[in-house]
C-alpha positions in Angstrom: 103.9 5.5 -63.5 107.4 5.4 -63.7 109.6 4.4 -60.9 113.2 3.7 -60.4 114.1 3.7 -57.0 116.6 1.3 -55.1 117.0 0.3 -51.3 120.7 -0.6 -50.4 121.9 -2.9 -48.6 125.7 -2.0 -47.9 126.0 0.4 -50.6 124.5 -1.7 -52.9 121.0 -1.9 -54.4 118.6 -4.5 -53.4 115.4 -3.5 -54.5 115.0 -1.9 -58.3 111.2 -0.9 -58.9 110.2 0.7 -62.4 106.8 0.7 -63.9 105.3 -1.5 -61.5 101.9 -0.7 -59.8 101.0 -0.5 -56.4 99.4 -4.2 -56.8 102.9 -5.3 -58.6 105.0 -3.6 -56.0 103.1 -5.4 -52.8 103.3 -8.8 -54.6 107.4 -8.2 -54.8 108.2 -6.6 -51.4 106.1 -10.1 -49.4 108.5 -12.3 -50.7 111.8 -10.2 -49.1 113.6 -11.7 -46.3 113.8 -8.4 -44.9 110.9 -5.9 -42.8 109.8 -3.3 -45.6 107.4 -0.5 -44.8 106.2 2.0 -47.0 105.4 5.7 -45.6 104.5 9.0 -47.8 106.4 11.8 -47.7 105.5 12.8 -44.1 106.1 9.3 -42.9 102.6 8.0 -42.7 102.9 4.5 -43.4 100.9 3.0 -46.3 102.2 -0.6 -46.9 104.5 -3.3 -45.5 105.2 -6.5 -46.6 104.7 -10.0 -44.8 108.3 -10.0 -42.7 107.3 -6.4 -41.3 104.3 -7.4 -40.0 105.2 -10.7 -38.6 108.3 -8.7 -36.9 105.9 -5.5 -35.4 102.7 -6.6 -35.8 101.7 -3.5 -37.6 97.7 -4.7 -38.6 95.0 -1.6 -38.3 98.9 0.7 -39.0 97.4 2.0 -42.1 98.0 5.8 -42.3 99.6 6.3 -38.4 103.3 7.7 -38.3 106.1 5.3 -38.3 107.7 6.9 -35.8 105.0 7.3 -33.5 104.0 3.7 -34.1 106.7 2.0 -33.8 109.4 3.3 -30.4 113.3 3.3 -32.0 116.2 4.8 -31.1 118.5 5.8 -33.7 122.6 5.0 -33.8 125.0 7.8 -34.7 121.8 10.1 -36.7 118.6 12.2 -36.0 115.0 12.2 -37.8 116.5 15.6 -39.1 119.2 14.1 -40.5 117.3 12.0 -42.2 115.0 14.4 -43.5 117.9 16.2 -45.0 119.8 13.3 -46.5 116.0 12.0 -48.2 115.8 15.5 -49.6 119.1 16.2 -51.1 120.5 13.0 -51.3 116.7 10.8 -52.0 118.6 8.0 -49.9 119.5 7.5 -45.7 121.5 4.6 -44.6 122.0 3.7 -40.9 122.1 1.3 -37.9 118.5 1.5 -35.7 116.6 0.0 -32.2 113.4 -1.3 -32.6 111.8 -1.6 -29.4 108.7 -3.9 -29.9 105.3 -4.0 -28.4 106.1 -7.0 -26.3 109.5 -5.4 -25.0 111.8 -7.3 -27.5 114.6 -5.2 -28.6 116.2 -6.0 -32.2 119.0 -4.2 -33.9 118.3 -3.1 -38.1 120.5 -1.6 -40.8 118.2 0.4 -42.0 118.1 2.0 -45.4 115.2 4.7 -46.5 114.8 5.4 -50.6 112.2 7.7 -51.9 110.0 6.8 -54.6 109.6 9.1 -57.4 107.0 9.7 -59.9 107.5 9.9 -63.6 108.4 13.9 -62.9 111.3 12.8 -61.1 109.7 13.8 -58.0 109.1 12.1 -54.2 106.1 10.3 -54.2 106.5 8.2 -51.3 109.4 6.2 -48.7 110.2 3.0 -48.7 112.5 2.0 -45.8 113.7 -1.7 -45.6 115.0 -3.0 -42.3 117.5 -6.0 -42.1 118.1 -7.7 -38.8 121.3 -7.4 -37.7 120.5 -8.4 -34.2 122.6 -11.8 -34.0 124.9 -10.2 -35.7 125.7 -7.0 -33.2 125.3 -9.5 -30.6 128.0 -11.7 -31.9 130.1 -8.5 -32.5 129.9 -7.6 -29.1 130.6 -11.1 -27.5 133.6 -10.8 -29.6 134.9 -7.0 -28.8 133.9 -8.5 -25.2 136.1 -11.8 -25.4 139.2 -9.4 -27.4 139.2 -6.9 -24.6 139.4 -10.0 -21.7 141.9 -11.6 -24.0 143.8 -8.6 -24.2 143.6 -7.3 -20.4 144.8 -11.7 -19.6 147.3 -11.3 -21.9 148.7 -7.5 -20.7 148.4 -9.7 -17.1 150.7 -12.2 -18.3 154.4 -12.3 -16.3 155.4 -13.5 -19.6 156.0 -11.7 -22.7 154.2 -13.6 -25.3 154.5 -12.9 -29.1 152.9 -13.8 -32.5 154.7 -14.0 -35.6 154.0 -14.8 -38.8 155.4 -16.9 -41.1 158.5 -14.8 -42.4 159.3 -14.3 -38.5 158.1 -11.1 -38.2 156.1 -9.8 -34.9 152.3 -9.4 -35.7 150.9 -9.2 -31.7 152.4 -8.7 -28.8 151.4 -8.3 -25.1 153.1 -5.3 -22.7 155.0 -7.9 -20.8 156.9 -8.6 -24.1 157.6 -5.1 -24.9 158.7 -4.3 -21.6 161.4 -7.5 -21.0 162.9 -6.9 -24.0 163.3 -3.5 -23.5 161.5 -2.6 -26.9 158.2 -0.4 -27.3 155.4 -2.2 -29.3 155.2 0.1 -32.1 159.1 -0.8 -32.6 158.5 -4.2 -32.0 155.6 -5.2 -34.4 157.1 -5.9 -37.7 160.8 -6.8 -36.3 162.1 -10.3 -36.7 163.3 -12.2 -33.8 165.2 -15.0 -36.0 167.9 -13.0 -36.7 171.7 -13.0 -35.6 171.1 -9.0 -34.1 170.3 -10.2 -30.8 174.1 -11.9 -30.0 172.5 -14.8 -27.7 174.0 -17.5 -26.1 173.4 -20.6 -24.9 173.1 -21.5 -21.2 176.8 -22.9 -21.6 178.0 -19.5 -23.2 178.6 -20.6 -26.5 176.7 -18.5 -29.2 173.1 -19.7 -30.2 172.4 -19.7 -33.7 169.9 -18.0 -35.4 168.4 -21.1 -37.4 168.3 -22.7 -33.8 165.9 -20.3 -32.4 162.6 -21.9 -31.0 161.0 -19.2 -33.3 162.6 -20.5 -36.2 162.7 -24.0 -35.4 158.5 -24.1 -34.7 158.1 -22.6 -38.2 160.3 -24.8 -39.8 159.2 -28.0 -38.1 155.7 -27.8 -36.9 157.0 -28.8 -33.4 156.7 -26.8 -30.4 159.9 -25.9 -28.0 159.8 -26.3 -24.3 161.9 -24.1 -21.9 164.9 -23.2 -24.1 167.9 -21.1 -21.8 168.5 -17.9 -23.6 170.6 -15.3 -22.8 170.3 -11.9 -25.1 171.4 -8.9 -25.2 169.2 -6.3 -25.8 168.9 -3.0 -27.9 168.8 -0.7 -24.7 172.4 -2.6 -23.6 171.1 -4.6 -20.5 171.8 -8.5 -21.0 168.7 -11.0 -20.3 167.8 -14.7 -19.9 165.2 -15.6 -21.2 163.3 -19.3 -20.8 161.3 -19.6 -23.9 158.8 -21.8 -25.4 157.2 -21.9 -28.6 154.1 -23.4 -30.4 153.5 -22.9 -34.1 150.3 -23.0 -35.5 148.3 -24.7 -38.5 145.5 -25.0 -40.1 143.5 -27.6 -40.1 143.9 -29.5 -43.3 147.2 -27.6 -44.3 150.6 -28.7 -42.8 152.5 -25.5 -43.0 152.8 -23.3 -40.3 150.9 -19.7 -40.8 152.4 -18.4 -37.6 153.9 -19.1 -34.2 153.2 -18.0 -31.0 156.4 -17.9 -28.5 156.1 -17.2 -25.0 158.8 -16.3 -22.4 159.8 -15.0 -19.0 162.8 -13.0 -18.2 164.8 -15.5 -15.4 167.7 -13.4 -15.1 167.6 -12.7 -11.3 166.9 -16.5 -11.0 170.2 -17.8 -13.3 172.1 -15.1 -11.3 171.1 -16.6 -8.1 171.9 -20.3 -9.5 175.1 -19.2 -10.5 175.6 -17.2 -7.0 174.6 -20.8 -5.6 177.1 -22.7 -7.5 180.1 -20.2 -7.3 179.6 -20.8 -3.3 178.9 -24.2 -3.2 182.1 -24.7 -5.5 183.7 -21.8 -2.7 182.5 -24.5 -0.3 184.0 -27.4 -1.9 187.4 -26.3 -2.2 187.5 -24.8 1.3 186.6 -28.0 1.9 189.1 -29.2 0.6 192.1 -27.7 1.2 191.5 -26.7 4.8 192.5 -29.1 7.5 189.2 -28.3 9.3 186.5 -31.1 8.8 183.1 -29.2 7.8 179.5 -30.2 8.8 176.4 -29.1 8.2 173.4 -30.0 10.9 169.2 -29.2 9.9 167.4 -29.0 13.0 164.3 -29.8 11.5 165.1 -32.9 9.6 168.1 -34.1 12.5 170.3 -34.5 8.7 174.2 -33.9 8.9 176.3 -33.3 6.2 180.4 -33.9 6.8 183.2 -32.9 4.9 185.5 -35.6 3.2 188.0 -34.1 5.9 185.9 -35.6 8.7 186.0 -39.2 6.7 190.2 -39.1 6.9 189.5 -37.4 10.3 188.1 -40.2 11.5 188.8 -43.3 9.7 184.8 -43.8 9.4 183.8 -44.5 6.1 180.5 -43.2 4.6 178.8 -46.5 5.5 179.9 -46.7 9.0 178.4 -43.1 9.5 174.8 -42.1 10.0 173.9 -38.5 9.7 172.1 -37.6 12.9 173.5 -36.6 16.1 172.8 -39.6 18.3 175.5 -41.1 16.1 177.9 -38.0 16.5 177.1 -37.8 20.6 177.6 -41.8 21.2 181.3 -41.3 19.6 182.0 -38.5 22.1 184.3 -39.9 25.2 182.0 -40.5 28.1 183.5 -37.8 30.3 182.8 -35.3 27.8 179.5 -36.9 26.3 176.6 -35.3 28.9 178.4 -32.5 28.7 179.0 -31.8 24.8 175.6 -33.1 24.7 173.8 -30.5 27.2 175.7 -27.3 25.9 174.4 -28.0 22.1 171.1 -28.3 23.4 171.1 -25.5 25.4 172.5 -23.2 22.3 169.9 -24.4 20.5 167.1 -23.8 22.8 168.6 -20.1 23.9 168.9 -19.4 20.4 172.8 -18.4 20.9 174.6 -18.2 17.4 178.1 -19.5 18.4 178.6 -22.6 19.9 182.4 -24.1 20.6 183.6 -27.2 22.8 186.8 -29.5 23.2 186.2 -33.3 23.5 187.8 -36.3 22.8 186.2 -38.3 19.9 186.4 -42.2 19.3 188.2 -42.6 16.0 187.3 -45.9 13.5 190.8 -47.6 14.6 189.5 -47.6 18.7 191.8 -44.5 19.5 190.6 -41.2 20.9 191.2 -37.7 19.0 191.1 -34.4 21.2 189.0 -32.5 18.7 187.9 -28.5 19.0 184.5 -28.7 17.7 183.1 -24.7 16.7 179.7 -24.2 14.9 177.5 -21.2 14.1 173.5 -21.1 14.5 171.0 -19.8 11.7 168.3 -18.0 13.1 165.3 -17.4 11.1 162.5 -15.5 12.0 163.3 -16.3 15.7 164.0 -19.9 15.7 167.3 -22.2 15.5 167.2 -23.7 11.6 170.6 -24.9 11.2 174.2 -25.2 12.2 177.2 -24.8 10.4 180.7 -26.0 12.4 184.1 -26.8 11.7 186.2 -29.6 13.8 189.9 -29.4 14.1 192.0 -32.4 15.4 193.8 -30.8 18.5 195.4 -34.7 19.1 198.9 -33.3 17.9 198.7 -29.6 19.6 197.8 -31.2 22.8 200.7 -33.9 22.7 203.1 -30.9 22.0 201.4 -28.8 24.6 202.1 -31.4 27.4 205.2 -32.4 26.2 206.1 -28.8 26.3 204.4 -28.2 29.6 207.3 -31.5 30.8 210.1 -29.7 29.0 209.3 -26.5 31.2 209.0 -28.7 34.3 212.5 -29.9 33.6 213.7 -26.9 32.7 212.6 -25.2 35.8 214.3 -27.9 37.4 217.5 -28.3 36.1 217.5 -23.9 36.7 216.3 -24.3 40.1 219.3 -27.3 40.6 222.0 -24.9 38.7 220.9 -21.7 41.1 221.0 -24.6 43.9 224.3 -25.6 42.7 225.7 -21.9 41.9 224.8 -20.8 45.2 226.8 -23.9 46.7 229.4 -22.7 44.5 229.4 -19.8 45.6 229.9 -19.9 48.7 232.4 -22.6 47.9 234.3 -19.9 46.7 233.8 -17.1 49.4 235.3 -20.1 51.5 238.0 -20.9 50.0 239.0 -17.5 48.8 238.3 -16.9 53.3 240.5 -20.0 53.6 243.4 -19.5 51.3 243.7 -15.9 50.9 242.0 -13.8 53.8 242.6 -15.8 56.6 246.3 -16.5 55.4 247.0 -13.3 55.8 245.7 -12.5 58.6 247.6 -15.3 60.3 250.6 -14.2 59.0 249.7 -10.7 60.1 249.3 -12.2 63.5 252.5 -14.7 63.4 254.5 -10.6 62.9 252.7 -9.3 65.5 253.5 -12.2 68.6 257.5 -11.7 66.9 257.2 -8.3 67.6 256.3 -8.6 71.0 258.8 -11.8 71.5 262.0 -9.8 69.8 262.0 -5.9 70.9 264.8 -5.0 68.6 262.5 -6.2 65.1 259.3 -4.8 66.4 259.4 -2.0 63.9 260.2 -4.1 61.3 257.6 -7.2 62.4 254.7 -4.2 62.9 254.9 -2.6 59.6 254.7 -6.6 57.6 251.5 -7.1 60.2 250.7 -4.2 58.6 251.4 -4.8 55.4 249.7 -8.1 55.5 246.8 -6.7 57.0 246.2 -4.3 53.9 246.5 -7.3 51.4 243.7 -9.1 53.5 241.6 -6.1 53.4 241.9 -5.4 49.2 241.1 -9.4 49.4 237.5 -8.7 51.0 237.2 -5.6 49.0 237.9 -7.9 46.0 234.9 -10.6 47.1 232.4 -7.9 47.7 232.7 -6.4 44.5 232.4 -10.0 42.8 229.2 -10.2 44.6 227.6 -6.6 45.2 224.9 -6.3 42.2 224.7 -2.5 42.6 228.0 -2.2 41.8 227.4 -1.6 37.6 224.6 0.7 38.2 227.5 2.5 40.6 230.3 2.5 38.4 229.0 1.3 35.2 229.1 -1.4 33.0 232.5 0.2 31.0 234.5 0.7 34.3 233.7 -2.5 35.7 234.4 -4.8 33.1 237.7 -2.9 33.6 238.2 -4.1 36.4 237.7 -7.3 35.3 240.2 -6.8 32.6 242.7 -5.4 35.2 242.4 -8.1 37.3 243.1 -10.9 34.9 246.3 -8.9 33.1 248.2 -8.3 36.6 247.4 -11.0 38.3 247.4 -13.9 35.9 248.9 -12.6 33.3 246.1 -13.1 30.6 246.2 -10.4 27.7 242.9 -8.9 27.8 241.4 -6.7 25.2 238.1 -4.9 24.8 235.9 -3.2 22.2 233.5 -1.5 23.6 230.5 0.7 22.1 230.3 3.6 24.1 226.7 4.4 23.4 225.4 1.2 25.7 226.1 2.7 28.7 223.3 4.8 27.4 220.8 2.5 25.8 220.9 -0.7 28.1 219.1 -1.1 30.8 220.4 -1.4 34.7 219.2 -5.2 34.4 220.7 -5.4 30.8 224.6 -4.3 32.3 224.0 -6.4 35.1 222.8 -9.5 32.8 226.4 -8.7 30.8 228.7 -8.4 33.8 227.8 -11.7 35.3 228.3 -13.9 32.2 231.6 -11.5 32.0 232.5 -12.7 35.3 231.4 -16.3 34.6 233.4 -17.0 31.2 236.4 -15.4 32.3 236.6 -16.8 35.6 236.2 -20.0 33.4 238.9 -18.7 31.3 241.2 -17.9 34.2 240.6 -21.7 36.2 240.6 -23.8 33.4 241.4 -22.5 29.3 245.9 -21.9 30.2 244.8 -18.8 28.0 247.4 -16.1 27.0 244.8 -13.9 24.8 241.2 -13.1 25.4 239.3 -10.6 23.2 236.4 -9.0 24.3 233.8 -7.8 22.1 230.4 -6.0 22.7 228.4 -3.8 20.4 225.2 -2.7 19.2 223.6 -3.3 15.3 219.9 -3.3 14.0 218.8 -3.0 17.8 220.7 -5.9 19.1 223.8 -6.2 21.3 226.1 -8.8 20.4 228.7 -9.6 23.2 231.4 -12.5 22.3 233.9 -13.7 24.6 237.2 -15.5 22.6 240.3 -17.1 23.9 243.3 -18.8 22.8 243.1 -21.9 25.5 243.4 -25.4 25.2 239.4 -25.6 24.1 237.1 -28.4 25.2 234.5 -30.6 23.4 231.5 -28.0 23.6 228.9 -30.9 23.3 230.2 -31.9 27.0 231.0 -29.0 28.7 228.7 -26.8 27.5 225.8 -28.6 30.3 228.0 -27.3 32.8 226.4 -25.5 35.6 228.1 -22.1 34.3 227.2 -22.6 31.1 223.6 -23.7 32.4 223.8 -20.1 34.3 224.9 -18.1 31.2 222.4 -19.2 28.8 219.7 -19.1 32.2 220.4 -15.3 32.1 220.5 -14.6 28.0 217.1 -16.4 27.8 215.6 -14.2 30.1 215.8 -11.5 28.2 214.5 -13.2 25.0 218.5 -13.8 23.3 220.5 -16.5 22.0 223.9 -18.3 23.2 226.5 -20.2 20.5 229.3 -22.2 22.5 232.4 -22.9 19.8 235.1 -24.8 20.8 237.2 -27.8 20.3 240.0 -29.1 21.9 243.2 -27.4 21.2 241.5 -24.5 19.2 240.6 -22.2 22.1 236.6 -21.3 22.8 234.5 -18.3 22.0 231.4 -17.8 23.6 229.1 -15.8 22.0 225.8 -13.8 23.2 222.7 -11.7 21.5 219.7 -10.1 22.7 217.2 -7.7 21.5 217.8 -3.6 22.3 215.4 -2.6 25.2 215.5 1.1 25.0 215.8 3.1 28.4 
């Protein structure tokens, strides 16, 4: 007989039988490692060799169907398909479950050759079985422990890459594509060693390519730990990235054959540092450069932090201080102490968020401060976590306010002594002016009324002078009332009397009076205003008139940028202003510009005349 057949064993042959009997061919097939069984054409089995039986245990198997004696199932074919392939092809190669008698389960590659006679036809099958069982099994284990590693890896928060040793990305994981804003088909293959990505160092300067951790692993051996990145990124966005990087080597060899880099993307976190230190360096120089001293309480640990402005403040220095409050309330005055001490507490407690007391503080030199002490209360989540306050020194404020308050009491004083004293002066001068003018008068009125009755042939004459002297007393008293009647400018008006004035002081004492006048502020000022104008008229030139020997007097009074300016000069023999301006009239002038918010200049000198001069603001009627 003449045989050439061949069983493969991944494509190639592994058993060659030509001219061997059946006696030859049993003696070869005991000594294969692998299960061979021997069927006819209609798979009857007819032989096995020593590895079959000790696998199935196929004794008394003589002439039964394979597949009826031994329970398979077959991977990715059919029985049909085998049939086929036998017939056409004389060979099938595949991947079968043996299900043994005892319920073991063993995975075969499986190949089936026919055996042909010397007429190159199909005399019989010969199928040999190789165990592949540990092998599948290890297979599995590893597809098992890829697709974990893979699902931790995709898990990761960081991106973590592999590169090989040119720099180029072999592996990635989705965090990696997705930080760096790349997809991982564009990512595998691209090198991250390269001067494309324009990073910089945490400082700002640029980072240099050959000091990547990537290149710097492969290069060296050694790994990086938490190197500050910042990139910017193919899709535009701008990144920091903390990286670290491991490279790795065989064992034996002392090159690198790749790296492995991990990183997260810390760019909220480095933009919340930097938020952090743009404030605290905010804080600082408010610190600084306000006059306020700055503190900073935790209620839960009782800590204080102060300002160096509460250090000059003070006069404490950092040793003399301890941050708690006992320290803080035993420095508070006594009076204030139970006080300051209970209304903190109770903000605390009530959960108020502003707090703010005055107090008087005992300083490092033994002297007391007035300080206004302000503070605001975090809240979280319902309870009182910390306070932040300011102190201001109110030592200064309050030693102006009181000195102030005894400038006002003075003031009020010397006013109430000048009305005193004007009033006295007043009526000093109704007296007098009674005395020397009115009741002159009328005794000389009288005096030519008795001669008229004592000498018939004058009476006539004697009754008309009584008369006549009679008239002068009554313009006298018509005189004194309009110096005192206030309703008299809101009468006649401010223009008309301040005529009078003018008439008065040019016929009867021979003063040559002029006066510019804006016609419009009979309009504009007030009834108060005119009256305010007409008495320090009156009081200047009756000053003019009793004590300056003045042949000229200009008056002036006008109206610019919504102010009226009145000045009052003469041509008299002046005074030293320095003296005579704490006169009671003077006193009374500036009394009366002052209460309607204006200013009063006094110049004069002796022999140079004086000019009094007067500005307020424009109250609109």
């Amino acid at each position: 007989m003449k045989t050439n057949s061949s069983a493969k064993k991944n494509g190639k042959p592994i058993l060659s039988v030509s001219h061997k009997s059946s006696g030859e061919l049993s003696d070869l097939l005991h000594h294969l490692p692998d299960a061979v069984i021997i069927t006819d054409l209609s798979f009857n089995i007819t032989g096995w060799n020593d590895a079959a039986e000790k696998l199935h245990g196929l004794p008394g198997a003589r002439g039964k169907n394979l597949f009826q004696l031994i329970k398979l199932d077959l991977l990715d074919s059919t029985f049909e398909t085998i049939n086929a392939e036998l017939l056409n092809r004389g060979t099938w190669e595949g991947e079968v479950i043996y299900h043994r008698h005892d319920g073991e389960k063993y995975i075969f590659k499986t190949s089936a050759t026919a055996i042909l006679d010397d007429n190159n036809k199909p005399l019989s099958i010969i199928f040999v079985n190789h165990n592949i069982t540990k092998v599948k099994s290890t297979e599995k284990k590893l597809a098992e422990a890829e697709a974990t590693y893979e699902k931790l890896v995709n898990t990761l928060v960081d991106g973590v890459i592999m590169l090989d040793k040119d720099g180029k990305v072999t592996t990635c994981n989705k965090r990696a594509s997705a930080i760096l804003g790349i997809n991982e088909e564009e990512l595998l293959g691209k090198e991250l060693g390269d001067s494309s990505w324009n990073a910089i160092k945490a400082d700002g300067t640029p980072f240099p390519w050959y000091e990547f951790p990537t290149v710097v692993s492969l290069q060296t051996g050694f790994p990086q730990r938490n190197v500050k990145m910042g990139v910017n990124l193919p899709n535009g966005l701008f990144v920091w990235l903390m990286i670290n990087s491991e490279a790795l080597i065989r064992n034996g060899e002392f090159e690198p054959y790749a790296v492995v880099i991990s990183f997260s993307d810390i760019t909220d976190s480095v933009n919340r540092e930097e938020e952090l230190r743009k404030s605290n360096e905010r804080f600082f120089y408010v610190s600084k450069i306000t006059s306020d001293a700055i503190w900073d309480i935790d209620l839960a640990t009782k800590q204080i932090y102060r300002s160096e402005t509460f250090y000059e403040l003070s006069g404490y220095s950092r040793d003399e201080i301890k941050p708690d409050l006992d320290w803080w309330f035993n420095k508070v005055h006594p009076k204030d102490r139970e006080r300051v001490k209970n209304k903190v507490q109770e903000h605390i407690q009530n959960g108020h968020e502003k707090w703010e007391d005055e107090y008087l503080f005992l300083c490092a030199d033994g002297s007391y401060k007035f300080l206004l002490d302000s503070g605001t209360i975090l809240i979280r989540h319902g309870k009182p976590v910390r306070i932040l306050g300011a102190i201001r020194d109110l030592t200064e404020k309050k030693k102006l306010e009181q000195q102030l308050l005894q400038e006002q009491e003075q003031k009020h004083k010397a006013v109430s002594q000048a009305g005193i004293a004007a009033q006295e002066a007043e009526r000093s001068n109704i007296s007098r002016e009674l005395h020397d003018n009115v009741n002159q008068l009328l005794m000389s009125a009288k005096l030519f009324m008795n001669s008229a009755q004592t000498d018939p042939q004058k009476a006539n004459e004697h009754i008309e002078k009584a008369i006549s002297y009679q008239l002068m007393a009554v313009e006298e008293i018509r005189k004194l009332s309009r110096t005192l009647n206030t309703s008299l400018v809101k009468v006649i008006g401010l223009s008309r009397s301040i005529d009078d004035i003018i008439i008065n002081m040019k016929a009867f004492q021979q003063i040559e009076t002029r006066f510019q006048y804006d016609q419009r502020l009979d309009k504009i000022l007030s009834d108060d205003q005119k009256l305010m104008i007409f008495r320090i008229l009156q009081e200047q030139t009756n000053n003019i008139i009793k004590y300056a020997n003045a042949k000229n007097v200009l008056i002036n009074l006008k109206e610019e940028n919504s102010k009226v300016y009145l000045s009052i000069t003469d041509d008299g023999k002046g005074f030293d202003a320095s003296v005579q301006s704490k006169g009671i009239g003077f006193i009374n002038i500036y009394n009366r510009v002052d209460a309607f918010g204006g200013d009063m200049e006094l110049i004069s000198s002796q022999g140079n005349g004086c000019s009094l001069r007067v500005n307020f603001p424009l109250t609109l009627n």
